[in-house]
TILOBA-696177 format. One record per residue: residue number from 1; residue in one letter; chain; x, y, z of N, C-alpha, C, O in turn. Coordinates in steps of 0.001 Angstrom, whole numbers. Layout:
BEGIN
+-----+-----+-------+---------+---------+---------+---------+----------+---------+---------+---------+---------+---------+---------+---------+
:   n : res : chain :  n.east : n.north :    n.up : ca.east : ca.north :   ca.up :  c.east : c.north :    c.up :  o.east : o.north :    o.up :
+-----+-----+-------+---------+---------+---------+---------+----------+---------+---------+---------+---------+---------+---------+---------+
: NUM :   A :     A :       X :       Y :       Z :       X :        Y :       Z :       X :       Y :       Z :       X :       Y :       Z :
...
+-----+-----+-------+---------+---------+---------+---------+----------+---------+---------+---------+---------+---------+---------+---------+
end
This chain:
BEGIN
+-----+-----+-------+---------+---------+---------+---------+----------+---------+---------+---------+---------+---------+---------+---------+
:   n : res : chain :  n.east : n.north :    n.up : ca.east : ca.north :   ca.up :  c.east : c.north :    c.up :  o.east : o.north :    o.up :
+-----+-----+-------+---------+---------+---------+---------+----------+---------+---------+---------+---------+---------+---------+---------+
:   1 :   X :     A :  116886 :  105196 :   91003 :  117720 :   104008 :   90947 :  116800 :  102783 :   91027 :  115914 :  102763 :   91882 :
:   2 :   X :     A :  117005 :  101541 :   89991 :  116387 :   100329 :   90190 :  116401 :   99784 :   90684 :  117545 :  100067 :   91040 :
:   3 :   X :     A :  116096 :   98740 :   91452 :  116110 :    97456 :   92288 :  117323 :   96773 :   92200 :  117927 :   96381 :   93199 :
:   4 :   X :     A :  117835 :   96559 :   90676 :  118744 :    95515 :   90552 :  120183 :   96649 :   91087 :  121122 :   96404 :   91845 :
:   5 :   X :     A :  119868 :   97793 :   90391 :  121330 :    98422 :   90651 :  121298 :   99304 :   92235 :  122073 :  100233 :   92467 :
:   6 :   X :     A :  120311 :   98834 :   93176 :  120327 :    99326 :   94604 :  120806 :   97772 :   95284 :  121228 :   97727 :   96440 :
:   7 :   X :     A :  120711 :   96768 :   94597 :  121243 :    95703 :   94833 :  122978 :   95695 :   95118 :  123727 :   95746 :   96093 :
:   8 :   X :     A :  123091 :   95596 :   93613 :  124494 :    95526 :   93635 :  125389 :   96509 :   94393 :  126445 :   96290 :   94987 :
:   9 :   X :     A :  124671 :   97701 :   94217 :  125286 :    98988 :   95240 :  125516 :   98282 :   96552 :  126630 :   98376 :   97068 :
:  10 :   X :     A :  124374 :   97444 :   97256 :  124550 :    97039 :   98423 :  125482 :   96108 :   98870 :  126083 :   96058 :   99943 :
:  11 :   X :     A :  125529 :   95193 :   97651 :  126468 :    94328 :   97528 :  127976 :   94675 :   97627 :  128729 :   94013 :   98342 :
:  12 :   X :     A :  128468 :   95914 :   96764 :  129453 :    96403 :   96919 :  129888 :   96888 :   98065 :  131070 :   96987 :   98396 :
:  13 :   X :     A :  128864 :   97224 :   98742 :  129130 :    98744 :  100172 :  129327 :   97050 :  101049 :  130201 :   96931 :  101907 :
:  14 :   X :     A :  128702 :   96251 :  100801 :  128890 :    94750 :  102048 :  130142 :   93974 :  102135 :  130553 :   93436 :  103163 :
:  15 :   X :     A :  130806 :   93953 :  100803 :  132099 :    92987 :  100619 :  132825 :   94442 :  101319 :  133977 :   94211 :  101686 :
:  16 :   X :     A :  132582 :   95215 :  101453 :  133646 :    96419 :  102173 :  134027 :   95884 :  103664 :  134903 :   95493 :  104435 :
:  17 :   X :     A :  132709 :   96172 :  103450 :  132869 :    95672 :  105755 :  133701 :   94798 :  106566 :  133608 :   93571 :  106606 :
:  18 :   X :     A :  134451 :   95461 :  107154 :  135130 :    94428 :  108095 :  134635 :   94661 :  109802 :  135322 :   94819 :  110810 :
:  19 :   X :     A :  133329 :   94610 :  109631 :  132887 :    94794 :  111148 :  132233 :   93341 :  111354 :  131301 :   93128 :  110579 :
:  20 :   X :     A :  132497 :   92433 :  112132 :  131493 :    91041 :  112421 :  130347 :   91713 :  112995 :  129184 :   91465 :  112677 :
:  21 :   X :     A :  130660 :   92458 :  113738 :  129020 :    92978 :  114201 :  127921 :   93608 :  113386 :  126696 :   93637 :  113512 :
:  22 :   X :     A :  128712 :   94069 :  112565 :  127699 :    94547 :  111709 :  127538 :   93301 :  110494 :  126546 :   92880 :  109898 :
:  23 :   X :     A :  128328 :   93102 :  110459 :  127359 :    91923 :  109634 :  126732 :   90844 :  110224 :  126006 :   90122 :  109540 :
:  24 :   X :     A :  126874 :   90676 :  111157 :  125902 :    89585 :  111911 :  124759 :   90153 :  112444 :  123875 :   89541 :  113042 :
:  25 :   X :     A :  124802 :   91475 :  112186 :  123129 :    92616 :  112241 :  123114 :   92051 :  111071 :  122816 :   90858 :  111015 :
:  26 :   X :     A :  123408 :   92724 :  109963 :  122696 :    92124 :  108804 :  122237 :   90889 :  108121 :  121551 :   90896 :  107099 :
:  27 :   X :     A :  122712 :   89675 :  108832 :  122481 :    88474 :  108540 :  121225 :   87780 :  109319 :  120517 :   86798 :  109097 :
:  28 :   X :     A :  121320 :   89115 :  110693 :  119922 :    88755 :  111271 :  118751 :   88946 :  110624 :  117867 :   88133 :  110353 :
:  29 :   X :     A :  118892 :   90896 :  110254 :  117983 :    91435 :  109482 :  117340 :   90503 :  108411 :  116183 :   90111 :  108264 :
:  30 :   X :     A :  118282 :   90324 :  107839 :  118328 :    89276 :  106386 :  117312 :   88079 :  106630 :  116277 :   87831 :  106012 :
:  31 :   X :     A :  118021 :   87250 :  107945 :  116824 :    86017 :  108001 :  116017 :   86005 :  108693 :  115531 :   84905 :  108959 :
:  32 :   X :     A :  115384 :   87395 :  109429 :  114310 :    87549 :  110128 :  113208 :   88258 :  108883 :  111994 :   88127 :  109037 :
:  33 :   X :     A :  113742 :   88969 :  107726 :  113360 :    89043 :  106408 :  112810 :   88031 :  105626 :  111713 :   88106 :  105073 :
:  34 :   X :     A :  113556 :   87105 :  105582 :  113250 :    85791 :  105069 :  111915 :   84833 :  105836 :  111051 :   84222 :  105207 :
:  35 :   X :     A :  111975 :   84871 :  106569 :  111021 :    84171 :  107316 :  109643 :   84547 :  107718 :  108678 :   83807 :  107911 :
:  36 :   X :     A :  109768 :   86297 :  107839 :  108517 :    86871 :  107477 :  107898 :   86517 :  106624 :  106685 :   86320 :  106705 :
:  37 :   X :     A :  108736 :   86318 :  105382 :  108229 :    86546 :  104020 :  107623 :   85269 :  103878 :  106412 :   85266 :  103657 :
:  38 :   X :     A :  108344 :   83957 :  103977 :  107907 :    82512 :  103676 :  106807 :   82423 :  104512 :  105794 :   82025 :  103937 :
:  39 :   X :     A :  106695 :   82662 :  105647 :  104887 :    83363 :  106670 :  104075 :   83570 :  105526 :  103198 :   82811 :  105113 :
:  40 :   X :     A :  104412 :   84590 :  105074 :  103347 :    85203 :  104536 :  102923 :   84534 :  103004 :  101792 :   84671 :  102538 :
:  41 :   X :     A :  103820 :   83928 :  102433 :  103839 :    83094 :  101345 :  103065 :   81956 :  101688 :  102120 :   81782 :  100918 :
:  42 :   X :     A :  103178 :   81063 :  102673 :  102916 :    79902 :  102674 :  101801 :   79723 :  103613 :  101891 :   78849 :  104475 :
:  43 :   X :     A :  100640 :   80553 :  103519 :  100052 :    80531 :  104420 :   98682 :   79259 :  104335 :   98112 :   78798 :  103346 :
:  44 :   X :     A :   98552 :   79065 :  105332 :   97458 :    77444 :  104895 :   96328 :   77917 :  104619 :   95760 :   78864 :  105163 :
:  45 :   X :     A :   95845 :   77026 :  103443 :   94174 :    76813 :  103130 :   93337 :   76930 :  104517 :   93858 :   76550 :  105565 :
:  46 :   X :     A :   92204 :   77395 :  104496 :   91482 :    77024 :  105453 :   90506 :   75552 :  104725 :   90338 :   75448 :  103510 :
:  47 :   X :     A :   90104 :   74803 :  105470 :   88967 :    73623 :  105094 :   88198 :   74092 :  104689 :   87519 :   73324 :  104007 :
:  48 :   X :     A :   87656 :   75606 :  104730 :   86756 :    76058 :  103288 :   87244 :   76572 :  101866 :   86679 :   76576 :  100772 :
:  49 :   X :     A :   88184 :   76897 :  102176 :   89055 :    77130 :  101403 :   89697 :   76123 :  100439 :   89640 :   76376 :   99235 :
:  50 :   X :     A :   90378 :   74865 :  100913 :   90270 :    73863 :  100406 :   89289 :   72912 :   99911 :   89570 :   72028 :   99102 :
:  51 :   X :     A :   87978 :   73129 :  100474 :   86632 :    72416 :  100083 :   86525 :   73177 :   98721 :   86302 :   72557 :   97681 :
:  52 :   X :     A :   86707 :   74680 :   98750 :   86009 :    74980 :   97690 :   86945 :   74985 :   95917 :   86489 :   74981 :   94773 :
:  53 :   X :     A :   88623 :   74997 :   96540 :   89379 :    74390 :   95298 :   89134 :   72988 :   94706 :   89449 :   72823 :   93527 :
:  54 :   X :     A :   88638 :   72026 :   95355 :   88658 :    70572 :   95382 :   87258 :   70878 :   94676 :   87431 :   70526 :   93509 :
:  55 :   X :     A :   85904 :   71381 :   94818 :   84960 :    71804 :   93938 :   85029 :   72386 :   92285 :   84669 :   71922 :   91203 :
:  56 :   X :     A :   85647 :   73564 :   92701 :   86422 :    73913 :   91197 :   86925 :   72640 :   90326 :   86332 :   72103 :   89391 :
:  57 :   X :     A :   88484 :   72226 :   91026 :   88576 :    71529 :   90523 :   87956 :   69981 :   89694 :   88275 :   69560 :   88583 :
:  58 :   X :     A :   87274 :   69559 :   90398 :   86363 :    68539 :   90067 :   85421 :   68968 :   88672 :   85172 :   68335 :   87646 :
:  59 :   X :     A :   84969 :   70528 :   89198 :   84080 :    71009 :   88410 :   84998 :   71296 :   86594 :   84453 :   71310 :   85490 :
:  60 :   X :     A :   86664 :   71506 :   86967 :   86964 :    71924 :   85440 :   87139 :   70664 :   84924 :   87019 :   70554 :   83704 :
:  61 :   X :     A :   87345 :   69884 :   85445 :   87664 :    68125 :   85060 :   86564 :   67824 :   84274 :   86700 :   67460 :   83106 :
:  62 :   X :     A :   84836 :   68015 :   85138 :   83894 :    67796 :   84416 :   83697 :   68451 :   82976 :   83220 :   67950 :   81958 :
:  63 :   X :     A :   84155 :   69588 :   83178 :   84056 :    71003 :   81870 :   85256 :   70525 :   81094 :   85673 :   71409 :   80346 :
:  64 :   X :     A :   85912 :   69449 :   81041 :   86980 :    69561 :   79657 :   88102 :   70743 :   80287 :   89123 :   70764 :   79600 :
:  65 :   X :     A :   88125 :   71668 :   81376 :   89096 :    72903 :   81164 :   89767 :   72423 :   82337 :   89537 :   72783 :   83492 :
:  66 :   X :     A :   91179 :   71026 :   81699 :   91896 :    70651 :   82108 :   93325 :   70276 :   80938 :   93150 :   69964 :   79760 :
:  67 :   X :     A :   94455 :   70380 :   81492 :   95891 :    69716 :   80646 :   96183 :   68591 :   80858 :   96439 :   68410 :   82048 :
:  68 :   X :     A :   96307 :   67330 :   79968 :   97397 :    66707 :   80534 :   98924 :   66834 :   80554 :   99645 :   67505 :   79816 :
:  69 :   X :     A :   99293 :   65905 :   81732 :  100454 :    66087 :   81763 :  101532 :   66030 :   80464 :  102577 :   66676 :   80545 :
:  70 :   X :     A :  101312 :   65446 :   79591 :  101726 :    65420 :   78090 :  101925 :   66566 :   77447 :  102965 :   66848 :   76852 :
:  71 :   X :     A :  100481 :   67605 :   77582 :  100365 :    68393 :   77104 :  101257 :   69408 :   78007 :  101941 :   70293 :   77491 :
:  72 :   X :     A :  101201 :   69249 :   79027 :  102631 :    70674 :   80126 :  104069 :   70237 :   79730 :  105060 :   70962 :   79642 :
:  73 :   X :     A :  103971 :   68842 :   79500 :  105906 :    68579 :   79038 :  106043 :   69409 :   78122 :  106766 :   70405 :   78099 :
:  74 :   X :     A :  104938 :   68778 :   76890 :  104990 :    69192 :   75439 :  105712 :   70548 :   75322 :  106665 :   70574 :   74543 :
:  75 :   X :     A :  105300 :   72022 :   76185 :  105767 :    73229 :   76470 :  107101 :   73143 :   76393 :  107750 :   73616 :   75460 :
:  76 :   X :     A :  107749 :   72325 :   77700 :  109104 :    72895 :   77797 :  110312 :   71817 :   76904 :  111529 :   71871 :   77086 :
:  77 :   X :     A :  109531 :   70776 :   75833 :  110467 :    70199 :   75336 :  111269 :   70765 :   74268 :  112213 :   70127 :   73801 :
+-----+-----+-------+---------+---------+---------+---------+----------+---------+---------+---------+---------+---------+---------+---------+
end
């Protein structure tokens, strides 16, 4: 079974429930899920880390291997 259709399965088996407790487990689950995840997503540069993008960058600016912004609209017009 796929992702999308273990989804909707879940979805279905959830509009069933008439337990508040159990769904207020799952709403915990859910945003203690969520918040792991944005952790782990958004995790900060270190100052070497950032020293050394700000290098790159500078460095593709010098090399021509840059877009302008003209050229990224241009895409989605």
């Amino acid at each position: 079974m796929n992702i999308e259709s273990r989804k909707l399965q879940f979805i279905q088996e959830f509009l069933k429930l008439q337990s508040e407790e159990v769904i207020s487990k799952l709403e915990k689950i859910l945003k203690k899920e969520n918040i792991d995840s944005d952790e782990k997503v958004l995790k900060p540069m270190t100052i070497d880390e950032l020293n050394e993008r700000v290098d790159q960058s500078e460095s593709d600016f010098k090399n021509n291997r840059f877009k302008t912004s003209s050229e990224l609209l241009a895409k989605y017009e």
